[in-house]
N, C-alpha and C positions, 0 to 999 in steps of 0.2 A: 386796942384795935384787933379787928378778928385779920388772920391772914392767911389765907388759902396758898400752902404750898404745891408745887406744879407736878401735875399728872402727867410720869414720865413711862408707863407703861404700855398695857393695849389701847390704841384708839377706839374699838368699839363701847369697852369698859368707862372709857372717859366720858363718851355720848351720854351713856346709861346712867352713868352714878355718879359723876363727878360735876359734869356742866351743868344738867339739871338741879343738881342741889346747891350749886356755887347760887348760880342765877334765880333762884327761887329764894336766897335771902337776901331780906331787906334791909338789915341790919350796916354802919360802915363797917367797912371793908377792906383789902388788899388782895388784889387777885394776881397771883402767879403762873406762868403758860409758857410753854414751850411757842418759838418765834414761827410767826404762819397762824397762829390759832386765836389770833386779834376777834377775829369773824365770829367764835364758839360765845363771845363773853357780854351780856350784858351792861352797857357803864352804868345805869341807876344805881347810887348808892357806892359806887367804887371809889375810894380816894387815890389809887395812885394803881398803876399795873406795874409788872417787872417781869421782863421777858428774858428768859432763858435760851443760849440757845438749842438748836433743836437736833436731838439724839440720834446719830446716824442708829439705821436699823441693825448693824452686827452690833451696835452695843446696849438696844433694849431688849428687856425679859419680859413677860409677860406680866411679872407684877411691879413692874419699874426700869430704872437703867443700872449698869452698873456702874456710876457715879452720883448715885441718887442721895447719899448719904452727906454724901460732900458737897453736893449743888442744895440741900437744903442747909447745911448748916453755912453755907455762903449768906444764903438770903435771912436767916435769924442773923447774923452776923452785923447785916447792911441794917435791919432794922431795931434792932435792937431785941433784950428779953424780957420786956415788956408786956409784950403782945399774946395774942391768944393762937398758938400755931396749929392750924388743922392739914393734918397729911391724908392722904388719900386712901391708905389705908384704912382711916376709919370708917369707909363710904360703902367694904366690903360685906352684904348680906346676902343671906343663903335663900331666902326668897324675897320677891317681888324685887326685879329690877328698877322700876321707878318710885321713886318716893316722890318726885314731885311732876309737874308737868311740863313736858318736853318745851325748848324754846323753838321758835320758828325762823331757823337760818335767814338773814338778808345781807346782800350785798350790794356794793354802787354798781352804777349803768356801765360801766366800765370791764364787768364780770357777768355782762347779759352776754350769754353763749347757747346763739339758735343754732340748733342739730336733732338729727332724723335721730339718732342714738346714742347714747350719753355710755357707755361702756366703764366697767370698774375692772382694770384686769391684774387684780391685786396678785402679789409675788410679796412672805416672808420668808424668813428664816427660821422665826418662833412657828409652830403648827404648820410647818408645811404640808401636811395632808393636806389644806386647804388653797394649797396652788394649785390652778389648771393650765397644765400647757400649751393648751388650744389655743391661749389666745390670741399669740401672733396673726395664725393659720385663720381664725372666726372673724377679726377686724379685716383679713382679708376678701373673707367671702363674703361680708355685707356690706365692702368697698362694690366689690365687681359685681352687686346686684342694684348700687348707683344710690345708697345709702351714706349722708356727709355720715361721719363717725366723728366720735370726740371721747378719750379717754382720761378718767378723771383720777386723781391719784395723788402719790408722790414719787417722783423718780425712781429713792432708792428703796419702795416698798412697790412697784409695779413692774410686770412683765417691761420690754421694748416692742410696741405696735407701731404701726404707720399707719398714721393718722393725725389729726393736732389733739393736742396733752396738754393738760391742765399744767404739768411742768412748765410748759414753753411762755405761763405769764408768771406774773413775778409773783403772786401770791397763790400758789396751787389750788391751798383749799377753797378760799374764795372763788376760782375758778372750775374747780369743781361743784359747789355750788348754783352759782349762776347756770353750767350747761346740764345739771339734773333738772332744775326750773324753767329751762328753757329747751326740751328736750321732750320729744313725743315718745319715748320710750327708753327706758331705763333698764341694762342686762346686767346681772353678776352673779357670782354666787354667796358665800355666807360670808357678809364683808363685812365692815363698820360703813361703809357708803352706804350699804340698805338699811342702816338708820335713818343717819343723815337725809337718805331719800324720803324718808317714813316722816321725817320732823319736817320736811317739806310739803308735806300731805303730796309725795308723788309715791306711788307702786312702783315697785321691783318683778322683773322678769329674772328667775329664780333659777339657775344651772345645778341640778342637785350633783354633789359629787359622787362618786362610785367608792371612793377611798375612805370608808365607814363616817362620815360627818351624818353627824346626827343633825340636818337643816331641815326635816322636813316642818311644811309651813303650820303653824299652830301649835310647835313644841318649842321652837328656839326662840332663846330669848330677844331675838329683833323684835318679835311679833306683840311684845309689851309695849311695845316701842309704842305701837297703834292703834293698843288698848283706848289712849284718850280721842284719839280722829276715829274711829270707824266700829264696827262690831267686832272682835274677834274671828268670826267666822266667814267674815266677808272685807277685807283689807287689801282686795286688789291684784294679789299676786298671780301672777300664771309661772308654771313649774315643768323645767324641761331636765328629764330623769335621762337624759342623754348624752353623759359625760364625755364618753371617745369617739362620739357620733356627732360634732357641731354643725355638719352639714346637715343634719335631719331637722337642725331649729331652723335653719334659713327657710323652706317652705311657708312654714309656721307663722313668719315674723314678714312674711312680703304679703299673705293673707290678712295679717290682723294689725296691721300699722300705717295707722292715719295719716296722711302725707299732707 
């Protein structure tokens, strides 16, 4: 039996290289996931899941956890050495992001989440150059222009907004999906949510940092993401190069957002 051990690193990396290719065999199978990521996984062909649970953010790296050694040799343990153990390391290639084609997030009516703005206002520890800390201050200002807001995340990898948060149902991710899908407009900057957005065939409204991230649209590897939905050159995005300026996007976004 093939056995897919769990992708305890970056979440965007898991989108890219990891679920697609889990889900794109047909072969049986064991699939292994960190608890919350029920939603990422395909059952076709699955004979059993085993759920880990899920790596508080001071204790992941960016190329796993650091208990990752010990949580896999748990689960060879549970099933025996039998089996065929694929770790995730071996998913890592130096070109093309995608080897297979991205799946299309769904979740129950349970995690339909209608809102004017679906907000990703990601906070790690790993690459922090890529926090913004506007974002308290920005959910506030497209509060007070009478925009519902909904922040989609996980707790301890998001700023604290006021707003409702994808935290506040029992299944975050799931919850964050539903209000991308259900959500006239999508803001973040270079997250694994504008994946996730992208395999919902929804566009991203693009916060480029000032703090040297290389995001700009049609270099980063999100944008393979969208290779299979759309042209390369035409994938929906609009790009606000206004990092310590968030009140320069509200104009922007009460002009151009469908109500």
């Amino acid at each position: 039996m093939r056995v897919y051990l769990p992708w305890l690193g970056e979440f965007g990396s898991e989108l890219l290289k990891w679920v697609t290719r889990i889900n794109a065999d047909k072969q049986r199978k064991i699939v292994c996931f960190e608890k919350g990521k029920e939603v990422l996984y395909v059952r076709g062909n699955v004979e059993d899941f085993y759920v880990v649970d899920r790596i508080a953010e001071a204790e992941r790296k960016c190329s796993g956890a650091l208990w990752q050694e010990n949580i896999w040799a748990e689960i060879i343990a549970y099933y025996g050495t039998d089996n065929e153990y694929i770790k995730p390391s071996t998913t890592w290639w130096s070109t093309n992001y995608l080897q297979n084609k991205p799946f299309v997030p769904t979740v129950s009516d349970d995690y339909k989440i209608e809102c004017d703005i679906a907000v990703f206002p990601r906070w790690r520890h790993n690459t922090a150059r890529k926090n913004w800390e506007q974002w308290p201050d920005f959910v506030d200002m497209l509060k007070a222009e009478g925009f519902n807001v909904f922040a989609c995340g996980h707790p301890d990898s998001s700023y604290k907004v006021d707003c409702e948060c994808a935290w506040d149902y029992h299944n975050p991710l799931a919850a964050s999906i539903g209000a991308i899908k259900n959500s006239n407009v999508r803001i973040g900057c270079n997250t694994a949510l504008n994946i996730l957005s992208l395999y919902c065939g929804m566009p991203v409204w693009v916060i480029i940092s000032e703090k040297g991230m290389s995001c700009n649209v049609g270099k980063d590897g999100v944008n393979y993401a969208y290779y299979w939905f759309a042209d390369h050159k035409d994938v929906g995005w609009k790009v606000f190069p206004f990092y310590n300026e968030p009140e320069r996007i509200i104009p922007f976004i009460c002009e151009n957002i469908e109500s």
